[in-house]
N, CA, C and O atoms as a DFTB+ gen file, in Angstrom:
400 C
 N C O
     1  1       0.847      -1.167       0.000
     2  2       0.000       0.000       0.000
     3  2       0.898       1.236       0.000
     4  3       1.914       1.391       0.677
     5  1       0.333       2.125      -0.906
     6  2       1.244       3.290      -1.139
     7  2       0.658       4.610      -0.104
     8  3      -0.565       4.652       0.033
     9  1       1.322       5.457       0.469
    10  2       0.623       6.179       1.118
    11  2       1.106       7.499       0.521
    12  3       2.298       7.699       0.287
    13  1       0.142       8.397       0.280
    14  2      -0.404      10.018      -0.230
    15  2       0.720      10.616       0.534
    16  3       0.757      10.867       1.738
    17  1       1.931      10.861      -0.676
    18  2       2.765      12.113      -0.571
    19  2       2.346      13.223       0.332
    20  3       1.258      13.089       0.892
    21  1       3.186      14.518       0.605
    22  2       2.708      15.920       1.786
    23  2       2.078      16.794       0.418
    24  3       1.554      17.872       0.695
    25  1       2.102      16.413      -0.928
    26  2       1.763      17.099      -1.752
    27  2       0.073      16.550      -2.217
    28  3      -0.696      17.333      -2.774
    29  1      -0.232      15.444      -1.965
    30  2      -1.045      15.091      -2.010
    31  2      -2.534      15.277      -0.640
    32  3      -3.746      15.489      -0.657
    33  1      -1.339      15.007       0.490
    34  2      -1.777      15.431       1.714
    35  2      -2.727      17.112       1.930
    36  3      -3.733      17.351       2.598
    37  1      -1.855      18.046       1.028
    38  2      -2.252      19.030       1.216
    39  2      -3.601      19.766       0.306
    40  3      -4.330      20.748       0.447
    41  1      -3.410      18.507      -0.812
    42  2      -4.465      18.989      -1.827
    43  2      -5.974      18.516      -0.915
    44  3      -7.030      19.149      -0.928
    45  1      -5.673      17.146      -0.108
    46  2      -6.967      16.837       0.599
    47  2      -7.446      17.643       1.541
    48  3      -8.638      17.573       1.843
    49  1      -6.648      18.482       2.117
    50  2      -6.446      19.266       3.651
    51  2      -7.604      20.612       2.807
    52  3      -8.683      21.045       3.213
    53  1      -6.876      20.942       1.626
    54  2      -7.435      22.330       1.315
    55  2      -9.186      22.147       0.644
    56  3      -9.996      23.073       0.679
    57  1      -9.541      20.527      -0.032
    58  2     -10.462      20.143       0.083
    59  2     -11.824      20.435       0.732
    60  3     -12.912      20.868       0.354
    61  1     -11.164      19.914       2.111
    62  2     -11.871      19.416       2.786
    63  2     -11.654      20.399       4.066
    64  3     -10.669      20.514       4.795
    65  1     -12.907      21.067       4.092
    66  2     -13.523      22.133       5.084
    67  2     -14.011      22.043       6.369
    68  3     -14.319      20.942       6.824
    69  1     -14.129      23.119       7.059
    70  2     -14.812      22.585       8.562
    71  2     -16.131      22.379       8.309
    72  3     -16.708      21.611       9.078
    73  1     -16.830      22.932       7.318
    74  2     -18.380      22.957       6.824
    75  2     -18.670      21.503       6.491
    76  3     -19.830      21.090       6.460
    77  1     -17.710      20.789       6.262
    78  2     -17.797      19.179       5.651
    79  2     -18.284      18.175       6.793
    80  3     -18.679      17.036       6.546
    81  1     -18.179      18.968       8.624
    82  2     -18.108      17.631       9.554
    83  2     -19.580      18.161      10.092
    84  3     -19.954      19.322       9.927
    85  1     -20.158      17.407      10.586
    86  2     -21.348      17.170      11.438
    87  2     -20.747      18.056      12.910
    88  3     -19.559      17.805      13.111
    89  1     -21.300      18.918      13.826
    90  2     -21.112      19.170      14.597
    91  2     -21.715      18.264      15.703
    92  3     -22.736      17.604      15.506
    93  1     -21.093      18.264      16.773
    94  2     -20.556      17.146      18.143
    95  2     -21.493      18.339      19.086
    96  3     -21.130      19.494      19.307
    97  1     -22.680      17.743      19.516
    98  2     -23.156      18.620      20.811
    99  2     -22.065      18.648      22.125
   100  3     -21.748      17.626      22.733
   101  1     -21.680      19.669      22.366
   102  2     -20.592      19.204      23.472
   103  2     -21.222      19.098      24.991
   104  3     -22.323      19.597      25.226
   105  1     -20.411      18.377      26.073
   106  2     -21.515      17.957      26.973
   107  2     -22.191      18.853      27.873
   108  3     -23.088      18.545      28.657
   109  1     -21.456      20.492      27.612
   110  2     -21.901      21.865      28.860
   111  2     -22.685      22.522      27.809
   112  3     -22.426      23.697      27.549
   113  1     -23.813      21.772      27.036
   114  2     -23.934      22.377      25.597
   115  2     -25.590      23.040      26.563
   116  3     -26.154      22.433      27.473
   117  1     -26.010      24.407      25.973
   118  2     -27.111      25.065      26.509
   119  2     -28.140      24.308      26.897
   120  3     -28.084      23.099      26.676
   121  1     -29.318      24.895      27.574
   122  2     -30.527      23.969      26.830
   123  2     -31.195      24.367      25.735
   124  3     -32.160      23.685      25.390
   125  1     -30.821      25.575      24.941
   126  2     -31.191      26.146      23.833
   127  2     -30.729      25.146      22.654
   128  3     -31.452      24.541      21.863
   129  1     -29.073      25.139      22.774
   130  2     -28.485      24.110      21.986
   131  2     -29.055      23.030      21.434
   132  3     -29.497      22.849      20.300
   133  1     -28.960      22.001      22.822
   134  2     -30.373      20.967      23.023
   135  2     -31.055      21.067      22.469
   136  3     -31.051      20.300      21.506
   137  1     -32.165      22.026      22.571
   138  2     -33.019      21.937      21.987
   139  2     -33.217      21.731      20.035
   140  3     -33.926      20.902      19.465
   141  1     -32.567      22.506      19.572
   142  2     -31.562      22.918      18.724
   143  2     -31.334      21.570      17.617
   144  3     -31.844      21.198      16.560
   145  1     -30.254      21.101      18.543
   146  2     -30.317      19.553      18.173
   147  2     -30.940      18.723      17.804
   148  3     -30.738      17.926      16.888
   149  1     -31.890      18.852      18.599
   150  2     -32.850      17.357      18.755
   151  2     -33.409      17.670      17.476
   152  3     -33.491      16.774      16.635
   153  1     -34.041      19.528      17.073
   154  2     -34.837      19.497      15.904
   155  2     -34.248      19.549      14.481
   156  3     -34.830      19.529      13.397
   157  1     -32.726      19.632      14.823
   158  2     -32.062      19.248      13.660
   159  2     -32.082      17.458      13.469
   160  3     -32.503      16.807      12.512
   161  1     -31.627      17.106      14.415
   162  2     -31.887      15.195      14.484
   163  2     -33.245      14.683      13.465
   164  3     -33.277      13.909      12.508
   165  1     -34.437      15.578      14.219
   166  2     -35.827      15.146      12.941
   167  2     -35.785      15.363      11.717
   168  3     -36.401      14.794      10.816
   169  1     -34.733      16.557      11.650
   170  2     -34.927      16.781       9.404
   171  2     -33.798      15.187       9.535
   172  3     -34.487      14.202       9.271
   173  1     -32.499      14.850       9.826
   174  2     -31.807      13.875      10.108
   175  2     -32.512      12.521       9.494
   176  3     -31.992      11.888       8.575
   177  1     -33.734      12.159      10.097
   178  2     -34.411      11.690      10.579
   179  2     -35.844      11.462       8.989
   180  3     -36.360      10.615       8.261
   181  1     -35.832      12.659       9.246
   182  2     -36.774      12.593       8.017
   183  2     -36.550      12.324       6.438
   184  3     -37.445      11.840       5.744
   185  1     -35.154      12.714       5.880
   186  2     -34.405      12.328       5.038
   187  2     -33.864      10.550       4.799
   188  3     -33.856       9.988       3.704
   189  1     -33.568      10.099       5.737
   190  2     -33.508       8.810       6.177
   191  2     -35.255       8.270       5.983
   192  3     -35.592       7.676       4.959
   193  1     -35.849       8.450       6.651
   194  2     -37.022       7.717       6.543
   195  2     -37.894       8.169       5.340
   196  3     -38.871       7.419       5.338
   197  1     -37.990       9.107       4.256
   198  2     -38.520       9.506       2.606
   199  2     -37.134       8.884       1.780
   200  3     -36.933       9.077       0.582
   201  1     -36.615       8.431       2.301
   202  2     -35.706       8.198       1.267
   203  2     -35.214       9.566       0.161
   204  3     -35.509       9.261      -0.995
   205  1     -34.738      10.566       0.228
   206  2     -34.553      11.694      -0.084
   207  2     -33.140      12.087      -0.321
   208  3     -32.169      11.491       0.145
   209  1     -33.101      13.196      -1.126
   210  2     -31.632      13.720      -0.786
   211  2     -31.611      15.089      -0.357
   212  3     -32.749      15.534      -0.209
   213  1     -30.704      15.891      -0.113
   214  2     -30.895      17.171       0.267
   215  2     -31.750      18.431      -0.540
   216  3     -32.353      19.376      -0.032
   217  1     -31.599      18.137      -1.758
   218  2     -31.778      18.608      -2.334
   219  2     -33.300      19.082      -2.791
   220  3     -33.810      20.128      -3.192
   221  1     -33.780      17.618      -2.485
   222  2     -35.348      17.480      -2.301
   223  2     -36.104      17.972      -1.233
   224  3     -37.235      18.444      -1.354
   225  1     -35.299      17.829       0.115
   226  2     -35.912      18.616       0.910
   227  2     -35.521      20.080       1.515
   228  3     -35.642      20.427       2.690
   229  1     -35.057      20.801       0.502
   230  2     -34.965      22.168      -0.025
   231  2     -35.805      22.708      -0.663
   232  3     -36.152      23.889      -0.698
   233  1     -36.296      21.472      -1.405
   234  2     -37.472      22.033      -2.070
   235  2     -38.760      22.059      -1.751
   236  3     -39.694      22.651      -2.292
   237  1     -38.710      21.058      -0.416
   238  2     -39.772      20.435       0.330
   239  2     -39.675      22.015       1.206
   240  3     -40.693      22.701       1.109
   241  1     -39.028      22.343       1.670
   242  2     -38.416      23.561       3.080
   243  2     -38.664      24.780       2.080
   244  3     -38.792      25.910       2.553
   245  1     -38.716      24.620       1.052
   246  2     -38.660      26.491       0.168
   247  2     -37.501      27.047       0.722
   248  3     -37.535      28.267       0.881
   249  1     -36.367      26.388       1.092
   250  2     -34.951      27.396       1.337
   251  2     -33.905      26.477       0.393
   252  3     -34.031      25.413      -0.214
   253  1     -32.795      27.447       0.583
   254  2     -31.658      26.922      -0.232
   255  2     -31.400      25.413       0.123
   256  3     -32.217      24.764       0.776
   257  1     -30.374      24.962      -0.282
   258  2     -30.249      23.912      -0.160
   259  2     -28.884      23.702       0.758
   260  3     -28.546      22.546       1.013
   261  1     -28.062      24.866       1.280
   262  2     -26.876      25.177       1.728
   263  2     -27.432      25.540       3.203
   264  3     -26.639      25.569       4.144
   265  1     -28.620      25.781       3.365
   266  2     -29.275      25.759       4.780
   267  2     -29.533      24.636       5.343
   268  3     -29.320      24.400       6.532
   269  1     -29.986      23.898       4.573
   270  2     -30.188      22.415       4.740
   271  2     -29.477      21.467       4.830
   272  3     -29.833      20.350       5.206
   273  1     -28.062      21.891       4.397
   274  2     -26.645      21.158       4.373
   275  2     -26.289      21.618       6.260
   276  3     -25.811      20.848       7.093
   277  1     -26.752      23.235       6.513
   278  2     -26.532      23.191       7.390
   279  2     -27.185      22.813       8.442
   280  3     -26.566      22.940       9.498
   281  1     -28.398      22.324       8.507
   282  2     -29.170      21.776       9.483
   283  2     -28.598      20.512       9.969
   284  3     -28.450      20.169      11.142
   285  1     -28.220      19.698       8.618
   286  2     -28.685      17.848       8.612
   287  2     -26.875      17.891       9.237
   288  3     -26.479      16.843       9.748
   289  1     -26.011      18.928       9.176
   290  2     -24.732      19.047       9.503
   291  2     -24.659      19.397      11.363
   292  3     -23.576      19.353      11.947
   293  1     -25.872      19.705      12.045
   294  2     -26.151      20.205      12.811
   295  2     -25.244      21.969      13.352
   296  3     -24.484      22.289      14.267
   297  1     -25.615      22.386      12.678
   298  2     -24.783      23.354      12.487
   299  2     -25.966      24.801      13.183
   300  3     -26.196      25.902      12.683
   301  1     -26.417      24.272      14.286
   302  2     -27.101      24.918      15.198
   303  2     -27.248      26.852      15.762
   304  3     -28.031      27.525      16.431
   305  1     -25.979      27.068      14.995
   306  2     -25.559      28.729      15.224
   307  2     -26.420      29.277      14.373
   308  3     -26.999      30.314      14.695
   309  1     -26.617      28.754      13.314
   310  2     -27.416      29.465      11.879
   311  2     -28.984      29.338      12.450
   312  3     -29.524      29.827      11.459
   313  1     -29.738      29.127      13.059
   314  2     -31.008      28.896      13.377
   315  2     -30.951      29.289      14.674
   316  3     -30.015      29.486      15.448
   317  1     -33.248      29.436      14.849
   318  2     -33.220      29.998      16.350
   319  2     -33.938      28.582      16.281
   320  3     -33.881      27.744      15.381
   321  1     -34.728      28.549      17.655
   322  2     -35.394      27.225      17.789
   323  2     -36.653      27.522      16.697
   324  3     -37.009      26.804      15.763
   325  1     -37.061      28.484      17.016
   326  2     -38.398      28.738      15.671
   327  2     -38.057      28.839      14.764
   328  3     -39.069      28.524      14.137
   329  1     -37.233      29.089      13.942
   330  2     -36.929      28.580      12.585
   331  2     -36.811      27.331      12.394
   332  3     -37.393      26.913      11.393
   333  1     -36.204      26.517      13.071
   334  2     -36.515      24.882      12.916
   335  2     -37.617      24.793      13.156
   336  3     -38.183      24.225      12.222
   337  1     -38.514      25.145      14.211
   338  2     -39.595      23.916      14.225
   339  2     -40.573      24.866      13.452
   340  3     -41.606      24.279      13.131
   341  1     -40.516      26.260      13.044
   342  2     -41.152      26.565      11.239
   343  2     -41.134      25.459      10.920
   344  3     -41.844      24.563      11.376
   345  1     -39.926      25.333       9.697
   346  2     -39.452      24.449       8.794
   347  2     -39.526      23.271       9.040
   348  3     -39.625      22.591       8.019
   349  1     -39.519      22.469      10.378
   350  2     -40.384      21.265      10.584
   351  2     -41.521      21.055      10.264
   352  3     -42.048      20.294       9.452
   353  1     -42.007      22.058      11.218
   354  2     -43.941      22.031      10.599
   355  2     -44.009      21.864       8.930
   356  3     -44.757      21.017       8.442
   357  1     -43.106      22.800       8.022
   358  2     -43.753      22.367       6.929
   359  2     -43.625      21.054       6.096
   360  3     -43.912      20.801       4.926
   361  1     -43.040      20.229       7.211
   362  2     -42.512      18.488       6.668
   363  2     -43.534      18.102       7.329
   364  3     -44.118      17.342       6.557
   365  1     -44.154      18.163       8.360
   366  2     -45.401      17.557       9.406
   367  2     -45.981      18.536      10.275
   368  3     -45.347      18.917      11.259
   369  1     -47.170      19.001      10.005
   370  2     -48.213      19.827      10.615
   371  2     -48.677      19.361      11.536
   372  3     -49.317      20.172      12.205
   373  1     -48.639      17.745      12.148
   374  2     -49.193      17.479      13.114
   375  2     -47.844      17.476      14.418
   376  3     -47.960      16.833      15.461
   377  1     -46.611      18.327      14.073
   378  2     -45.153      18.027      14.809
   379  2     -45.789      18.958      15.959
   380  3     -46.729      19.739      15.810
   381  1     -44.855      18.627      17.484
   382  2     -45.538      19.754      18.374
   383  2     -44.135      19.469      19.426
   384  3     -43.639      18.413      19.818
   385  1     -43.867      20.502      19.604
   386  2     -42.727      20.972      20.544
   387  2     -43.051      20.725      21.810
   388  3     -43.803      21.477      22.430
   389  1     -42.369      19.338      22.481
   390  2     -42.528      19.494      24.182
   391  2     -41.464      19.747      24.586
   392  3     -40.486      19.513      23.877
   393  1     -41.304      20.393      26.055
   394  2     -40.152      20.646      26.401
   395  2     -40.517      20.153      27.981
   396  3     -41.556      20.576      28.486
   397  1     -39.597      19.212      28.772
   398  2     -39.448      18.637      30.050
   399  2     -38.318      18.511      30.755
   400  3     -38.340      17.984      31.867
């Protein structure tokens, strides 16, 4: 097995972005955060279970599709909690926010 030269190394490095990883709830994470999460987890969730790609449910959401990269990425800074569970509702009208 041959292993990727520092010239090769660097072409992957410049690639590949921080926008590329899923964000890690960390464990002193708000309860806003939390919250946050969980309603990013359901688009997660909902893509997986329509069998879908992003792209489709951009079109499903009426927003870009780079918002939606950032949701399913959990990328939680870009949203308030009501903008997710908006944009939930318009995947399921019968969705309802508990909080305990």
């Amino acid at each position: 097995m041959k292993y990727p030269d520092k010239n090769q190394i660097a072409e992957i490095l410049n690639v590949i972005s921080e926008d590329d990883f899923v964000e890690v709830l960390p464990i002193d994470a708000s309860n806003v955060d939390k919250v946050k999460y969980q309603l990013c987890k359901k688009f997660v969730t909902y893509l997986q279970d329509h069998k879908i790609n992003q792209s489709e449910l951009a079109r499903r959401l009426e927003i870009d599709r780079s918002r939606v990269n950032w949701i399913v990425k959990y990328k939680t800074e870009h949203f308030t909690i009501d903008r997710l569970y908006e944009l939930l509702g318009k995947l399921d009208k019968t969705i309802v926010l508990k909080v305990s």
